[in-house]
Structures are given as C-alpha cells and as structure tokens.
N, C-alpha and C positions, 0 to 999 in steps of 0.2 A: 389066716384070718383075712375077710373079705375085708379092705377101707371103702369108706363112704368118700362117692368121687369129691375134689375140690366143688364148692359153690363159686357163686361170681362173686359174693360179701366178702367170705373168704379169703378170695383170691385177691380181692379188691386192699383188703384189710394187711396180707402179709405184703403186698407190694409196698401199700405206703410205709408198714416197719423197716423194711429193708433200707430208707431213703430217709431216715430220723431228720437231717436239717433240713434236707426240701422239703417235707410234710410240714415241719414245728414252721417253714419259714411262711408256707401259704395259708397256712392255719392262724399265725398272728396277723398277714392280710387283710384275710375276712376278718377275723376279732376285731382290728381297726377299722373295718367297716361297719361292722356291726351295735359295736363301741356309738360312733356320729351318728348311724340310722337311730337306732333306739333311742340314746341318748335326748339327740337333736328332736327329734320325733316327739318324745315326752317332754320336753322343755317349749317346743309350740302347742303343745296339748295345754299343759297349765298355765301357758300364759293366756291363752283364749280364754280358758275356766275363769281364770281370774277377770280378766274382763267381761265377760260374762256379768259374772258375780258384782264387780261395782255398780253396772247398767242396774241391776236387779235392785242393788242396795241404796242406788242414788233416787229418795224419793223427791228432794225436791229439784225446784226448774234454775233456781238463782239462791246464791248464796253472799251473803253481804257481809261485809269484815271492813274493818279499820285499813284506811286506805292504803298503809305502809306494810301490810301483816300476807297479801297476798301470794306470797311465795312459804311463811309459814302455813297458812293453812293448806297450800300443798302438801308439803313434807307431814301434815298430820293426816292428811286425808291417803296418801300412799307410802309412806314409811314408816307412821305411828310416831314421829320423834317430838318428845312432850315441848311443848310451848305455848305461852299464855299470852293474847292482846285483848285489849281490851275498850270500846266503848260507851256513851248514855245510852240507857235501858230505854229512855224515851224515845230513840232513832225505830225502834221496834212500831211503836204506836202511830209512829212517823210514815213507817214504809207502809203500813196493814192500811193508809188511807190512800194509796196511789193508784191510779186506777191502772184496774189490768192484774192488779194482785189481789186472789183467793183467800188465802192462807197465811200464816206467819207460824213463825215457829223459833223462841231465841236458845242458843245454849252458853255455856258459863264455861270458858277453859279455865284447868288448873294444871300445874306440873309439879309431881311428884319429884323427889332425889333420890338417888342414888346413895344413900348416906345412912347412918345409924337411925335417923328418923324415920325411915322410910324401909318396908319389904326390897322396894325396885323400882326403880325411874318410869313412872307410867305417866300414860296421857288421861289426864281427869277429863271428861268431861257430865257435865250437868245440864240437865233436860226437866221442861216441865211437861209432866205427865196430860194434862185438859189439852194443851196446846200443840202438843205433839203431833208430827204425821210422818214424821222418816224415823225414829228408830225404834218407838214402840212397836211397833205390825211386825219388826222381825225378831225381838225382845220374846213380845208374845208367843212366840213358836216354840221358845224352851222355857219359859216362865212365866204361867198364864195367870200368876196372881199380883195383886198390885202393892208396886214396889214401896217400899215403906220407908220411912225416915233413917238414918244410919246404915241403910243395905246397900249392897254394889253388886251390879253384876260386870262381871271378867271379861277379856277378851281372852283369845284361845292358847296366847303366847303368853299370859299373864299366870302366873304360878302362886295362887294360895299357900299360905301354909296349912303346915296338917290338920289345924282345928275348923279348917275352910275360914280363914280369915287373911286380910291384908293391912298390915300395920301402914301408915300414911300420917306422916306427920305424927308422933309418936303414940298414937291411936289404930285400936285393931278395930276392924270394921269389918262384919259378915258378907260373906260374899255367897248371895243365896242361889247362884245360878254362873255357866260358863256361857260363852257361846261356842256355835260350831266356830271353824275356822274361815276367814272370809278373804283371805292373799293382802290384805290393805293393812292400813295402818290402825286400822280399829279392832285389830289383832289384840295390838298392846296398847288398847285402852279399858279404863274403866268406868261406870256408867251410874249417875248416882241421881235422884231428885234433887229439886234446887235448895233444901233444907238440908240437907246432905252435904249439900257444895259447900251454905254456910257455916257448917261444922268444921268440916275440913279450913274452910276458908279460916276460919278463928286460931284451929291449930298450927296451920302455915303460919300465921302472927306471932301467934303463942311464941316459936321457937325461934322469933328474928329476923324472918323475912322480909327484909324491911323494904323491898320494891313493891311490896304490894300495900305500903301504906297509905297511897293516892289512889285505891281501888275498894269499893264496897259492895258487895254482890247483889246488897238490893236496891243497886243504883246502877248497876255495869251487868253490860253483858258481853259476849266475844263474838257472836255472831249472830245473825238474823237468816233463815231457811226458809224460801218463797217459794210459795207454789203461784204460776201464773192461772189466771182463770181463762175457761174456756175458750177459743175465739181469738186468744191475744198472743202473739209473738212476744217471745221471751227477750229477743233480744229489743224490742219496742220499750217491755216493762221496767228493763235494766235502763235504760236511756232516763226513761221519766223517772226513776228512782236516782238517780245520777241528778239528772238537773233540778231536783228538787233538795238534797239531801247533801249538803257540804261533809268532807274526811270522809266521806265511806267509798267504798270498791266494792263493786261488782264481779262475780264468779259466774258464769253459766257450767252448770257441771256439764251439759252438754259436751261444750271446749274443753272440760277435763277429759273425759270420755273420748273425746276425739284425737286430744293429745296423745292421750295412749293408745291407743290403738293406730297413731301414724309410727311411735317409735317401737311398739309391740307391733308391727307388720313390715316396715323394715329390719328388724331381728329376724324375725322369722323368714323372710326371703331370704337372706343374707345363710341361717342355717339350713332352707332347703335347697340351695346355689349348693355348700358346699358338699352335703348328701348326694348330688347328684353330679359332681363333678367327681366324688370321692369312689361314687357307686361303679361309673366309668372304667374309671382309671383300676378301679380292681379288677374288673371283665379283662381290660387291656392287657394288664401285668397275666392273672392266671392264663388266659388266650396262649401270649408268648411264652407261659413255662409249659403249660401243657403240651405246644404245637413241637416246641423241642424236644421234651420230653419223649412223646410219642415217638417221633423221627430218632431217637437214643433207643428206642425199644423195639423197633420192625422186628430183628429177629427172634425177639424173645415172643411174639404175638406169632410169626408167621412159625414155629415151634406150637405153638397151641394149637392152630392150625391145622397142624398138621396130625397133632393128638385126636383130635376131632372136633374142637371147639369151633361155631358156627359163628358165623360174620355177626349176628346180633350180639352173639355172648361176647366176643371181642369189644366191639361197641358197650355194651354193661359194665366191664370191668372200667374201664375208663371213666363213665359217668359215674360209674360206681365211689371211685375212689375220689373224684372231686368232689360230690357231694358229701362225702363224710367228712371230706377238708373242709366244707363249705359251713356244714350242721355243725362240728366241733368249733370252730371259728364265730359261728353267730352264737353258740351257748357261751364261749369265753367273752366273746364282745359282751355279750348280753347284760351278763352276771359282774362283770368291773361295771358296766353305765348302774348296774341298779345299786351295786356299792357306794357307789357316790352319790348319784340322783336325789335315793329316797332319804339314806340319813343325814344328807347336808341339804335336804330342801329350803328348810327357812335360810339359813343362812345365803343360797344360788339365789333368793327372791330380795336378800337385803341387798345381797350386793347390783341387782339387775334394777332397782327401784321403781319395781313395775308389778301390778298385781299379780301373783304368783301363786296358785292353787291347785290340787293332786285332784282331779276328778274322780268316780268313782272304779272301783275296784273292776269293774265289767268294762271300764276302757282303757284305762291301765293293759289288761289281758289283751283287749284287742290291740293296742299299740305292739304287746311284746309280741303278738301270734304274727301280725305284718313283719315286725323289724326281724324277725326268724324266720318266716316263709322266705323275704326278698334276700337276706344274706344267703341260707341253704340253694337258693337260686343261680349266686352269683357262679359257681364252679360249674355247676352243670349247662350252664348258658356258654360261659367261656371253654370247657371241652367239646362242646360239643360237634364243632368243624373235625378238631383233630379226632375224635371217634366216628364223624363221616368217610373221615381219609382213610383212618386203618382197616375199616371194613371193607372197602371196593378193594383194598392193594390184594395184589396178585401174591399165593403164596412161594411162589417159582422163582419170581423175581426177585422179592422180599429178601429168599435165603442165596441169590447169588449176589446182590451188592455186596461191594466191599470186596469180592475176590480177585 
C-alpha cells in the first residue's frame, strides 16, 4: 500500500505532540498575550465609545447646582448613584436673564430606596417637557410620543417588572419606554415630567421621608441646564452667573468632558505601555526557546535532508509549528478576555467610574481580527531567524557535530 508522503502541517503538528509541556508552555505565552492585546485593546475601545457618547449626550454648555452638591452631581452624571439637592425654582428665572445665556432648562432630583417601597434604588430625575433641550432630542429616538403624566421612561440598567412597571415609593408606575445604553450614570436613571415628580414627590412623604419636609417641587429645583448664546464664552457666562447669583456653582460639562478624557487617556496609555511591553517580551522569550530548540534538533532536520526535504520545507516546518503555537494561543487568549470582558461589562465600568460602552458588533470583530492577526504573528516573527539558520546549515556538517 502506497503512504501519502508526510506534509509540512503534518509534520509541523507531530513535532509539537511529541513535546506536550514546551508546546502547552509557549502556547499559554501567547494566551497571555493575547489575553492583554484583546482584552486591553477592548477596554480602550469602550472607554472612547463611552466618551464619545457623553460628548454626544452633553447638550448643555453650563450646569448650575447648589453650591455644596458639586461632587454629587458628578457621581450622578457618571455613576448613576441616586442623590437629591436642592434649590429656589426662582434661581432658574434668575439665570435665563444673564446676559450671554440662551436657554435654561431646570430638572427635579429624587432618590429612590432600595427597600420594600421601592423595585431599586434609582436616580429620579424630572424634566419639563416646553423647556427642555438635552434630554428630550435623545428621548425622542425611542419614544416619539409625548410623555404623559404618571409614565417614566428607564434607563438601560434599570429593570421593570414583568407587567413593565416600576414600584417607587409604594407606587407602580408605567414605564412606556427603555433607553439604549449610554456607559454614564443615566444608565440607572429614570425619567419622568414635573407632575410625575410631584406624585412621586407626595409618595416619598407619604411613607416618612422626613428630609424632604423643607422641599416642595413647586418651589425647588436641583438643577438649572444652560445653553450659552452664540458669540459668548461659556466660561465668561459662568463668571456673570457667579457674580450675580449667591449658593450656586457652576459646572462647565466641557471640564467634565475634559476630566475624563485626561483620566480615560492616561488608562489607556498606561494599557497600551503594557501590550507593548508584554508584546516584546513574548517575541523575546519564544526567539530564545525556538533559537534552542532548533540548535536541540540539527540532526533531526539535517536526516530530512537528507530524505529529500528542501531548505524551504525545512524553513516551513518551523514556522509552521510556531504559528499553530502562536493561533492556539491567541484563540485561548482570546476566548478567557471575552469570558470576562463581555459578561462582567457593567460591572469593569462601575468599578473604572468612567464612561464605559461596547460599540458595535462590526468593531468588537474588528478588534478580535487585529488582537488574533498580532498574536498568530507573535511565533512566526520570533522563529523566524532560527528557520533562516537551519536552512543555509550544511547537511555534512550538521550530521558530524557532536562525534
């Protein structure tokens, strides 16, 4: 019976069986390279989406709050965590006459509990529909009719019950719409007219809340949202809204924006430093097992040789076998980053406290087709000296060292 001669896959494939823990060891290698590429790689992807996405969602220039509350309506604008200040609804009527300002626009926080009264500890907040100009226009994209008295619409992290409703303050309240998901903290909020709020607002009393007995919604508000007009520096508008307007603080979301994206771009150096140091040092390592390895096997190569196997196919077999260490390596890498990555996302973005969002499905793929081209890369870059060497060596020679 004729045999079909060896191939170079083949031959490539029973070399590395032969060598079970140096394959399994260069093979976890790349995995751990692959692992930081991918990973890391998709962790700067969504942090950009997500800032992205704020840029997009920030429609106003300056944001006004009670002078002490500035670090809360951080924490509400990027990690959704509910908190309520508050104050005179006349500061509103106040700002809209400053010159240099456009626009106004006040909203109404409330914070839900965590408790038997409540589905889930959510960020209320309340918006008037005429006056609006930042969250209606993205509202409108999944809910293009007008929101009515007792309706809420959801943020993306916020979980209706099955009859699509949200009990709040021991009141179940229709929840006629979700949003997409946006990395911020308006994730896990919810979103109601200002007759809504005072609903809510009554039931929060109802049941005891007695901090909010020095607050009445049609007298309080939590915040005021400016647009500056044409022509005027924002940060000009905030000065004269300042010197005219005692207790209040000034926001430029700009400097929010800005913020993150100095501590979202030092992350991100920080994880393409270590990809590229990581990337290195796996070239470095497989280099030296290969360059060994090869110099452990002359005679078995110059025995091919000798069979008739031709200086390229020698040269094959070797790149042959690193790249299958290199492609099994970046699929295991691969496949543990995407274990973790995609089902603990929210969680990776609570804990980072920084906008944190999966872009779409067509770069997701493009990140995984780079982080598996560049790992399958890593072996056949690093043998590739030692499969220069073993093709020039002399077969004469080859089989007399060592005698």
């Amino acid at each position: 019976m004729k045999r079909e001669p060896l191939s170079v896959n083949q031959l490539s494939i029973d070399n590395l069986k032969r060598k079970p823990f140096r394959t399994a060891s260069l093979v976890i290698t790349v995995a751990i390279l692959a692992f930081i590429l991918f990973g890391g790689s998709l962790l700067s992807v969504n942090l950009k989406n997500g800032l992205n996405n704020v840029k997009a969602r920030f429609g106003a220039d300056l944001i006004a709050v009670p002078v002490d509350s500035q670090q809360n309506m951080g924490a509400i604008l990027l990690k959704g965590e509910p908190d309520y200040f508050y104050f005179e609804k006349s500061v509103a009527d106040k700002i809209a006459k400053v010159d240099g300002v456009a626009r106004i626009t006040p909203q109404f926080f409330l914070a839900s509990l965590g408790t038997a009264c409540c589905s889930q500890a959510v960020q209320i907040i309340g918006f008037d529909p005429k006056s609006d100009f930042v969250i209606r226009p993205w509202l409108t994209k999944i809910y293009e009719k007008q929101l009515r008295d007792g309706e809420l619409i959801a943020g993306s992290a916020v979980t209706p019950e099955p009859d699509q409703t949200i009990k709040l303050y021991e009141t179940s309240y229709p929840v006629v719409a979700q949003l997409e998901k946006t990395g911020t903290g308006l994730d896990n909020s919810v979103f109601g007219n200002m007759n809504t709020i005072r609903a809510l607002f009554a039931g929060a009393k109802k049941i005891g809340l007695q901090f909010l007995s020095s607050t009445d919604p049609d007298h309080s508000i939590s915040t005021v949202l400016i647009k500056t007009a044409d022509g005027y520096d924002a940060n000009l508008v905030a000065r004269n809204i300042i010197s005219k307007l005692d207790g209040i603080r000034i926001i430029k979301t700009q400097g929010v924006i800005t913020g993150i994206a100095e501590n979202l771009g030092s992350l991100i150096a920080i994880i393409y430093v270590l990809i590229a140091v990581l990337w290195i040092l796996a070239v470095g390592i497989l280099t030296v097992v290969f360059s060994i390895t090869v110099n452990e096997r002359k005679k078995e190569f110059a025995v091919l040789r000798i069979l008739g196997a031709t200086r390229k196919k020698l040269a094959a077999i070797i790149l042959g076998e690193s790249f299958l260490i290199s492609a099994s390596g970046g699929v295991i890498g691969i496949a543990a980053a995407s274990a973790i990555v995609f089902p603990f996302s929210v969680y990776i973005g609570d804990q980072l406290g920084l906008p944190y969002l999966q872009p779409q499905v067509g770069v997701v793929l493009g990140v995984l087709a780079l982080s598996l081209s560049l790992s399958s890369l890593v072996g056949p870059l690093a043998s590739a000296y030692a499969a220069f060497k073993i093709s020039k060596a002399e077969t004469y020679l080859t089989m007399r060292e060592g005698e």
